[in-house]
C-alpha positions as CSV (number, residue, x, y, z in Angstrom):
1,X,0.0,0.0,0.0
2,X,1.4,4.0,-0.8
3,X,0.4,4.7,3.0
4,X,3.7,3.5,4.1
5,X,5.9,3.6,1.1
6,X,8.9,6.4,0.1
7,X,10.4,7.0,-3.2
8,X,13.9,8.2,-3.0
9,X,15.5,10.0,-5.9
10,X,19.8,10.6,-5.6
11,X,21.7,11.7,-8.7
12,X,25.1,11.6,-7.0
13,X,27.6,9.2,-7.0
14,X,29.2,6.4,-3.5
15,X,29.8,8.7,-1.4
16,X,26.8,11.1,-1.6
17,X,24.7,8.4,-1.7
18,X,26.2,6.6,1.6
19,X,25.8,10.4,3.3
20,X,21.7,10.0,3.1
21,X,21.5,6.7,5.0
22,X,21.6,8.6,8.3
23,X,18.9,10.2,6.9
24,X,17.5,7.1,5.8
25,X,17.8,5.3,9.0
26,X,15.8,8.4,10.5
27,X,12.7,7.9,7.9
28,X,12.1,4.2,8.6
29,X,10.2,5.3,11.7
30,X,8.0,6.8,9.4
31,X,8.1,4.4,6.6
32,X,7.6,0.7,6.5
33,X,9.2,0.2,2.8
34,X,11.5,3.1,1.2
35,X,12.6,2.3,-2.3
36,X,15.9,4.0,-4.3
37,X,16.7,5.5,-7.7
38,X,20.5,5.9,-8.1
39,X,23.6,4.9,-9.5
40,X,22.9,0.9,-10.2
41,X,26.0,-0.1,-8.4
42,X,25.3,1.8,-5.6
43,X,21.9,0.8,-5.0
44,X,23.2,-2.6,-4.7
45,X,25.3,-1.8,-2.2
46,X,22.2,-0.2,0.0
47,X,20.5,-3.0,-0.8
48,X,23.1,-5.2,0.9
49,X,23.2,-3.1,3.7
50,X,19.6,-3.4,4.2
51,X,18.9,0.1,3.4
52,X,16.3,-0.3,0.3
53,X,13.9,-2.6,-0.1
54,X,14.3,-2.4,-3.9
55,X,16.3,-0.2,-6.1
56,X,16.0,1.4,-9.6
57,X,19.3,1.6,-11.4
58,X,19.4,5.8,-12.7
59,X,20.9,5.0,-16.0
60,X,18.5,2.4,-17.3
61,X,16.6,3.6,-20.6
62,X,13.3,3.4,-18.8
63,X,14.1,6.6,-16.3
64,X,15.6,8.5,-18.6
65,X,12.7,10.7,-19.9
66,X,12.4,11.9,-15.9
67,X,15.1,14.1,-17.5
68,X,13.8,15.0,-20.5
69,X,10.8,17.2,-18.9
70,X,8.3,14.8,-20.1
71,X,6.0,12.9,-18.4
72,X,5.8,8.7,-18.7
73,X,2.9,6.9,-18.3
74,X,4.5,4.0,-17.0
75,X,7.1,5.7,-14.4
76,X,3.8,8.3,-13.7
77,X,2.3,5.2,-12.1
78,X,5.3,3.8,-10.9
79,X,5.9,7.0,-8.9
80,X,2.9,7.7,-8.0
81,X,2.1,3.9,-6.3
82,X,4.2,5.9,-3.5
83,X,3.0,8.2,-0.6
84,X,5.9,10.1,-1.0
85,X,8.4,10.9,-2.9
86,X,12.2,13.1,-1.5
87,X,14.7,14.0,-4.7
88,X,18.0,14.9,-3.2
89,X,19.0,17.2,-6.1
90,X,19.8,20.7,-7.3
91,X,17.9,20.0,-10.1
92,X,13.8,22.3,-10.0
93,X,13.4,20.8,-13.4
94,X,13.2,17.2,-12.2
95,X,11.7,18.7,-9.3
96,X,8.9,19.9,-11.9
97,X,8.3,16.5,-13.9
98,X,7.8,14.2,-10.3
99,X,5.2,17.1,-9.5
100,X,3.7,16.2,-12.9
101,X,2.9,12.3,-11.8
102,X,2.1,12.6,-7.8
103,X,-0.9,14.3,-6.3
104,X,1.7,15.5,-3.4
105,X,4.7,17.5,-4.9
106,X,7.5,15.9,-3.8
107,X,10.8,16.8,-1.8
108,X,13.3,17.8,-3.6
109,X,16.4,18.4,-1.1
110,X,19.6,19.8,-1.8
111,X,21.9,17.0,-1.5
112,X,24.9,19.1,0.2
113,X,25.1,22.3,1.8
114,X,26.5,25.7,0.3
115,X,30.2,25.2,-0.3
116,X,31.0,27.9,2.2
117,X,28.5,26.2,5.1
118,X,30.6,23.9,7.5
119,X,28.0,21.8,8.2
120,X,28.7,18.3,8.3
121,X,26.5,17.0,5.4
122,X,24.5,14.1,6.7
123,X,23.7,16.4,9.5
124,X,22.7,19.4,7.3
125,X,20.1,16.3,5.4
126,X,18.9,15.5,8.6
127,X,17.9,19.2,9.3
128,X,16.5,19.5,5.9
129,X,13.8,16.9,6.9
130,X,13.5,18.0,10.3
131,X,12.6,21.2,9.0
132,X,9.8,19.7,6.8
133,X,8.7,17.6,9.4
134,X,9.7,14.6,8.1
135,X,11.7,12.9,11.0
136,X,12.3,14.6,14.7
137,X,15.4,16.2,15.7
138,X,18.4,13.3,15.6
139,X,22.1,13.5,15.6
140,X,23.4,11.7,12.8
141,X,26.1,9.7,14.6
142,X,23.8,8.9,16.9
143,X,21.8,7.0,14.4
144,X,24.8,5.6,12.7
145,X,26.3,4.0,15.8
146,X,22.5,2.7,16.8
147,X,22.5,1.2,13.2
148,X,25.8,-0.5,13.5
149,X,24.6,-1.9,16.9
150,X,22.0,-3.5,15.4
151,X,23.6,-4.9,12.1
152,X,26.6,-6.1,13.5
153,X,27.0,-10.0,15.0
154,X,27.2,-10.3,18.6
155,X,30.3,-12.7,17.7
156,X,32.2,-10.1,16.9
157,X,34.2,-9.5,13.8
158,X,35.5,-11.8,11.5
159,X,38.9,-13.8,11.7
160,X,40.4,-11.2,9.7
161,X,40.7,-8.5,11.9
162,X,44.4,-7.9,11.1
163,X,43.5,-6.9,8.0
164,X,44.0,-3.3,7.5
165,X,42.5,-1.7,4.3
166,X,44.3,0.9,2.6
167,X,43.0,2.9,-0.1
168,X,45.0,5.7,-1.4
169,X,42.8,6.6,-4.0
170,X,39.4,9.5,-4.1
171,X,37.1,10.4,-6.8
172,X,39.9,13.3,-7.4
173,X,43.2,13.3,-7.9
174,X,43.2,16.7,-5.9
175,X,42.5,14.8,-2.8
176,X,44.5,11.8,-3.1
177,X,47.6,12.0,0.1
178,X,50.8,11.0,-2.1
179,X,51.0,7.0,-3.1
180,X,54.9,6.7,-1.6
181,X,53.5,8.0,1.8
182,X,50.7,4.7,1.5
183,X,53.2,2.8,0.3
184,X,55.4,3.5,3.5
185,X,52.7,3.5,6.0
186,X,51.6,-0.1,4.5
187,X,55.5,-1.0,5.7
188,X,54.9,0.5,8.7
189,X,51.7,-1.8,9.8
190,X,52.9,-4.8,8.6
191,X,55.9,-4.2,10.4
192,X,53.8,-4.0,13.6
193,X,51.9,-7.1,12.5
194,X,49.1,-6.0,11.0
195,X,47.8,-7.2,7.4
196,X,47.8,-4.3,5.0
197,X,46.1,-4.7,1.7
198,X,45.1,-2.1,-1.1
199,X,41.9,-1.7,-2.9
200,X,41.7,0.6,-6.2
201,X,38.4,1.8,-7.3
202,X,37.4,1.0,-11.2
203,X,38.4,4.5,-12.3
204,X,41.9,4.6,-10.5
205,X,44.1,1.9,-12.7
206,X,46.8,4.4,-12.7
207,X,47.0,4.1,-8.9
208,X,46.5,0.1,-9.5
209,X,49.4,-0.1,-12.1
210,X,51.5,1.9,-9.6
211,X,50.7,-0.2,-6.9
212,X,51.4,-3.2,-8.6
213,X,55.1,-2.2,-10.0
214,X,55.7,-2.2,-6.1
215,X,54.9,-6.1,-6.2
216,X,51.9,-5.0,-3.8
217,X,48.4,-7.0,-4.3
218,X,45.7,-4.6,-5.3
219,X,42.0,-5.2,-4.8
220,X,39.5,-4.4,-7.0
221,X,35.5,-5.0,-7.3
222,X,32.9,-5.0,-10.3
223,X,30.3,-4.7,-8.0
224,X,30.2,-2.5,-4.8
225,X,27.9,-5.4,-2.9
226,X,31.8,-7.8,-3.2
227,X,33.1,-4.5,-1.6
228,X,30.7,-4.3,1.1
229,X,31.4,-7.7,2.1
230,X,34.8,-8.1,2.0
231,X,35.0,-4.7,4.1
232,X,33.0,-6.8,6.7
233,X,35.9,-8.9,7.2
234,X,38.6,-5.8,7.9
235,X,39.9,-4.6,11.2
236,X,40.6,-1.5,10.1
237,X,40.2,1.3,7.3
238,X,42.8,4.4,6.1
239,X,41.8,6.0,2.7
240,X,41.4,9.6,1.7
241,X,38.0,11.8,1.5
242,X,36.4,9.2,-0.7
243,X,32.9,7.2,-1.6
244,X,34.9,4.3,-0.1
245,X,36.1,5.7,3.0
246,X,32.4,7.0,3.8
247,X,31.0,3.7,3.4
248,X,34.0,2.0,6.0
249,X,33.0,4.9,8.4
250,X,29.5,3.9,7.7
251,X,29.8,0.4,8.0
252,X,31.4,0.6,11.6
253,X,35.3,-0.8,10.9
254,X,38.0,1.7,12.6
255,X,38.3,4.4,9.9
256,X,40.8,6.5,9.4
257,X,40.2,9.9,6.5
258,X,43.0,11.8,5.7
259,X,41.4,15.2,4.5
260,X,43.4,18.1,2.3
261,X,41.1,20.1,0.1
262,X,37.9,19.3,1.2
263,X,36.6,20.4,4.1
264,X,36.7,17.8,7.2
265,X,33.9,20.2,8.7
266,X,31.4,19.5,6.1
267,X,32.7,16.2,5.0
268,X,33.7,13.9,7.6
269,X,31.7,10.9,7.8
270,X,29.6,10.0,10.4
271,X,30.2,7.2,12.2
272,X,30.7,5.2,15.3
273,X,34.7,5.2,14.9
274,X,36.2,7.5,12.7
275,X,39.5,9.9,13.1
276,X,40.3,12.6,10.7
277,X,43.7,14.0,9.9
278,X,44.4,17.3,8.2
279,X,47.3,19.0,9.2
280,X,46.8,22.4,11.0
281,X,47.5,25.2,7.6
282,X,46.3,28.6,7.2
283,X,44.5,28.4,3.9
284,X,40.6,27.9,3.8
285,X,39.5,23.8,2.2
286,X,39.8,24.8,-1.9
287,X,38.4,22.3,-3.3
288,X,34.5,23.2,-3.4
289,X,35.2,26.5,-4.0
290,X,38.3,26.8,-6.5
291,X,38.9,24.9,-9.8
292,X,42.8,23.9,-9.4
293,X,44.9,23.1,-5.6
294,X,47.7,25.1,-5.1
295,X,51.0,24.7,-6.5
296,X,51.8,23.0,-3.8
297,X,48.9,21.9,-1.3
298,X,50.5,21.7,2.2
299,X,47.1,20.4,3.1
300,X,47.7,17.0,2.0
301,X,51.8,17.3,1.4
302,X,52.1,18.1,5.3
303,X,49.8,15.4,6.6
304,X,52.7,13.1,8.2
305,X,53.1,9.3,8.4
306,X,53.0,9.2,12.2
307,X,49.8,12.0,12.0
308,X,48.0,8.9,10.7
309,X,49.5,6.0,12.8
310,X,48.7,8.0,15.5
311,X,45.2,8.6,14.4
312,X,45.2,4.9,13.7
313,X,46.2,4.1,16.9
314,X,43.3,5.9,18.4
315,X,41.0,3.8,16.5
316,X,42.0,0.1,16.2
317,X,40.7,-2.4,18.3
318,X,44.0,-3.7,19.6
């Protein structure tokens, strides 16, 4: 029945996606079935994680006249079999076709804040609904942590706690920490007897052939639901400000996000164990608000190996 059902709408890509689940989490008081448009990939992966109850793969054929300004019969009752339907996207004119196939308009959210707001952005969602009284006032960690309570096996964590997963990659090269600094810090853990291993994402083969050359196993995964479960099995987590990182923080494994460009006040990810490094600099986060870094970004070139061990240190479960 629509009495209970919500349609979500997200244009963005991991780790934009993974920031709504707080907000997610919040509306399943309200709704007994909430259903996903997005990224195919990625709505497997909230699938897996018990997130949606089904999910619509954005770049199918089929929902590709919601762009167009048209209205669809078909997706006009697909949409409208819903009681209610939130768009997380800057976009009025999609905005303006749903409105065109429900009897009540839909929300259409802003799926991050202004670049110059630091807000963290899965708590700036969560206000978003609060403020249309969609869900009651809730901290977004706080839902988080009472997520991973409840999805994780009272045996613990999996025989392969010593594995440490590094992954020195980001959806920008601007906000990648140098490779020769992962490189060394993977020494560094193993030497301390944990298991280091590397994962590439499919879009960072340079990193991968790098990597490789350095007789150094790299991980990679066709589908994110793989990724989500081999993540299940890792003791710990250091990556940069990435789709990746946000769903380790997510997922609850000891997280560490090393943070240059992008601003750790709007961007850290919420979680039940997560420590940020960014080295203390003068200079305002660029990356939101400037095209290029700096010629040379001390944000990420003076973020030290033992800045992250120590951070690491704070958060591993030995």
């Amino acid at each position: 029945m629509a009495e209970d059902r919500l349609f979500i709408i997200h244009q963005g890509a991991l780790g934009d996606v993974v920031l709504t689940f707080a907000a997610i989490i919040a509306l399943r008081k309200q709704f007994g079935r909430i259903d996903i448009l997005c990224q195919g990939q990625v709505g497997k992966m909230a699938a897996r994680l018990g997130l949606a109850d089904k999910t619509y793969p954005l770049e199918a054929a089929f929902f590709a006249i919601l762009f167009s300004g048209a209205v669809d019969v078909k997706i006009k009752d697909l949409i409208s079999s819903y009681k209610k339907v939130v768009v997380f996207s800057f976009s009025a004119e999609l905005e303006n076709t749903i409105n065109q196939m429900t009897d009540d308009p839909c929300l259409r959210l802003p799926p991050r804040p202004p670049a110059r707001d630091r807000i963290q952005v899965a708590e700036f969602l969560l206000q978003q609904l609060v403020g249309n009284r969609m869900i009651e006032s809730v901290n977004a960690n706080v839902l988080v942590s009472s997520w991973h309570r409840r999805h994780t096996p009272k045996a613990g964590r999996s025989i392969e706690a010593s594995k440490i997963i590094i992954h020195p990659g980001a959806g920008s090269i601007r906000k990648r920490w140098p490779l020769a600094r992962f490189l060394e810090l993977a020494d560094v853990l193993a030497e301390r007897g944990w298991q280091p291993q590397f994962v590439c994402g499919p879009a960072e083969s340079d990193l991968a052939s790098e990597i490789k050359k350095q007789n150094r196993q790299v991980h990679r995964f066709g589908e994110l639901p793989d990724l989500v479960d081999w993540l299940k099995t890792a003791g710990g987590y250091i990556g940069n400000d990435s789709g990746i990182s946000h769903l380790a923080a997510f997922m609850g494994i000891p997280c560490v996000v090393i943070f240059g460009p992008t601003d750790p006040a709007r961007w850290t990810p919420p979680g039940p164990r997560v420590q940020v490094v960014r080295p203390a600099v003068d200079c305002d986060p660029c990356f939101e608000i400037e095209p290029h870094n700096c010629d040379r970004p001390t944000c990420l070139m003076d973020a030290t190996l033992d800045s992250v061990l120590q951070a690491f240190d704070g958060v591993s479960e030995r």
